[in-house]
N, C-alpha and C positions, 0 to 999 in steps of 0.2 A: 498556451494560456487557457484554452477552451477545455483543453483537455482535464488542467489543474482544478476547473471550478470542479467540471463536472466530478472527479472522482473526490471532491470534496462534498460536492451535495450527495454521492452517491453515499460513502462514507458517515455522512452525518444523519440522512434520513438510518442507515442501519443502526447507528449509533442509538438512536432516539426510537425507532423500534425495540432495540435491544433491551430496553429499560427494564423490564420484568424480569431479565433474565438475569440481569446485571443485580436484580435485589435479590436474585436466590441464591447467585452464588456469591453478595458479601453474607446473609444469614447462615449459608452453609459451613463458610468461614470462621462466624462468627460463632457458630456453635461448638467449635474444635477448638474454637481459642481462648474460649471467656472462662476463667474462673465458676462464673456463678453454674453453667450447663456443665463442668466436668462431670461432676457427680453421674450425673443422669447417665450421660455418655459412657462412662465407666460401665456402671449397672447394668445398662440394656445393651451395651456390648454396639453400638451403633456410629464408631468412628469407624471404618469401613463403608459405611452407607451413606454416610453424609459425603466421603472420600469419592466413591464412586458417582455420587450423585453431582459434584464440586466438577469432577473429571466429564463428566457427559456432557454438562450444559457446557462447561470451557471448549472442550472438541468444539462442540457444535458452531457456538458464536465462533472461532477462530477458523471453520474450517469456509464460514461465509465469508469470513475478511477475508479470507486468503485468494479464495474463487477472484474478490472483485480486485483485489492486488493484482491479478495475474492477468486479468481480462486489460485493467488502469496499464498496468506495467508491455504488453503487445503492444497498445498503442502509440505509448510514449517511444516505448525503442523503433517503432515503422516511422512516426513524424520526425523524430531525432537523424535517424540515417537519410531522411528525403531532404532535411536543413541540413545536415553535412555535406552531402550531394550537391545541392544547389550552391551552396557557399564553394565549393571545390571548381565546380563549373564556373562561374563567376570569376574565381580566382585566374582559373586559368582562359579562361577568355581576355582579362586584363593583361594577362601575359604574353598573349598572342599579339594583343592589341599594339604592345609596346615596341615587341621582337619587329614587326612589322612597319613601324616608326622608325626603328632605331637599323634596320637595313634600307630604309628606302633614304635615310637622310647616310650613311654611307657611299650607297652609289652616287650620291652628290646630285640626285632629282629636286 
């Protein structure tokens, strides 16, 4: 659960720094798509640069998510396998517990 918030506040502080970045590439978007910029874009030959420039800032923000996915995603699979662990141990301790019961009322003690 600690771990949920944190990669959620981690996740939303990027999210909310990101904001500048996130207006450039819906503008850059928005220039390749609107009717009213075609013209322009035609002319000065500059769907390519908005393309590339769409492709850079995207890398970039995706390649941050990705880092704090991977960093979020170790720790979840290590606490995940240590509660599989425990719960396996547990299990089989109950099982001992029983096997243990259930030969000693056998021998008729």
């Amino acid at each position: 659960m600690l771990q949920t918030w944190q990669y959620r506040t981690r996740l939303g502080n990027h999210l909310y720094i990101q904001t500048s970045e996130s207006r450039q590439l819906e503008y850059n978007r928005n220039v390749l798509l609107r009717p009213e910029f075609a013209k322009d874009v035609r002319l000065y030959n500059l769907g390519l640069f908005f393309k590339s420039r769409y492709k850079d800032i995207f890398q970039r923000t995706i390649a941050i998510l990705d880092r704090l996915h991977r960093q979020i995603g170790v720790r979840v699979a290590v606490f995940s396998i240590l509660a599989a662990a425990a719960s396996g141990v547990v299990y089989l301790y109950v099982v001992w517990l029983v096997t243990q019961v259930v030969s000693y009322k056998l021998r008729g003690c």
